[in-house]
C-alpha positions in Angstrom: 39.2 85.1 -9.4 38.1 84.7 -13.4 34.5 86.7 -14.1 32.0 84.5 -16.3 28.5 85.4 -17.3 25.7 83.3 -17.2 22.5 83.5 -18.8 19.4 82.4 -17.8 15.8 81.9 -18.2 13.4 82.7 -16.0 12.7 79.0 -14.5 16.7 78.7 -13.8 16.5 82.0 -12.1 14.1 80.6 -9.7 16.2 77.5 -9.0 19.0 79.6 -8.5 17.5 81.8 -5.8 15.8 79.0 -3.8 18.8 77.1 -3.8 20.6 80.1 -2.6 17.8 80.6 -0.1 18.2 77.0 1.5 21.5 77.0 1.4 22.4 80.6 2.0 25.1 82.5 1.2 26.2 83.9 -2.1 24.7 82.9 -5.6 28.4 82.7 -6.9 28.9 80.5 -3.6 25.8 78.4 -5.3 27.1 78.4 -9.1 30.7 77.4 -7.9 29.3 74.2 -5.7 26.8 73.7 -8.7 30.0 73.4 -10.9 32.1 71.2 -8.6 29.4 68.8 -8.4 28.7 68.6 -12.3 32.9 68.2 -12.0 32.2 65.5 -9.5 29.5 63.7 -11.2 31.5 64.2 -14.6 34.6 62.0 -13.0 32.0 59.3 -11.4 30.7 58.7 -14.9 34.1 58.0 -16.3 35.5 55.8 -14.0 32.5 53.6 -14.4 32.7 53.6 -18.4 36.0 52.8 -18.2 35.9 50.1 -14.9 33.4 48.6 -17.5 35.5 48.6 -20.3 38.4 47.2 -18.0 36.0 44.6 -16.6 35.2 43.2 -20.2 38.2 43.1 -21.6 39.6 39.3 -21.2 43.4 40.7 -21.5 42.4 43.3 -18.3 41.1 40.5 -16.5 44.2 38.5 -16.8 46.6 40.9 -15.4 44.2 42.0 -12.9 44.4 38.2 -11.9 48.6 38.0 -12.0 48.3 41.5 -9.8 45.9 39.5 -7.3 48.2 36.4 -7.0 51.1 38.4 -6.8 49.6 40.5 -4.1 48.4 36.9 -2.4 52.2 35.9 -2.4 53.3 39.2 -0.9 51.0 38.7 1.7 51.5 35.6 2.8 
């Protein structure tokens, strides 16, 4: 496993040990689920911006449309 420093100030110090308090464990247990979330969170913002972007574009729309009565016709 890859080493990386942090530094912090003395309010984020105090997060950092009562989250590791609650939660227990390690506090490189903590900064790794800390990370994967920010990773997670990163991802849901994305996929929103561009579902958005999708959603308003007229062209989008359209073949989302052909898909859908393509899919209808499969079904059926």
């Amino acid at each position: 496993m890859e080493v990386v420093t942090v530094r912090v100030d003395e309010k984020t110090r105090k997060e950092l040990d009562q989250v590791v308090e609650e939660l227990g464990g390690s506090t490189s247990e903590v900064i790794r689920k800390a990370i994967h979330l920010a990773w997670f969170t990163t991802m849901q913002d994305r996929m929103r911006r561009e579902s958005a972007e999708i959603a308003n574009d007229p062209v989008e729309r359209e073949e989302a449309e052909q898909i859908r009565e393509w899919a209808r016709y499969l079904a059926s």
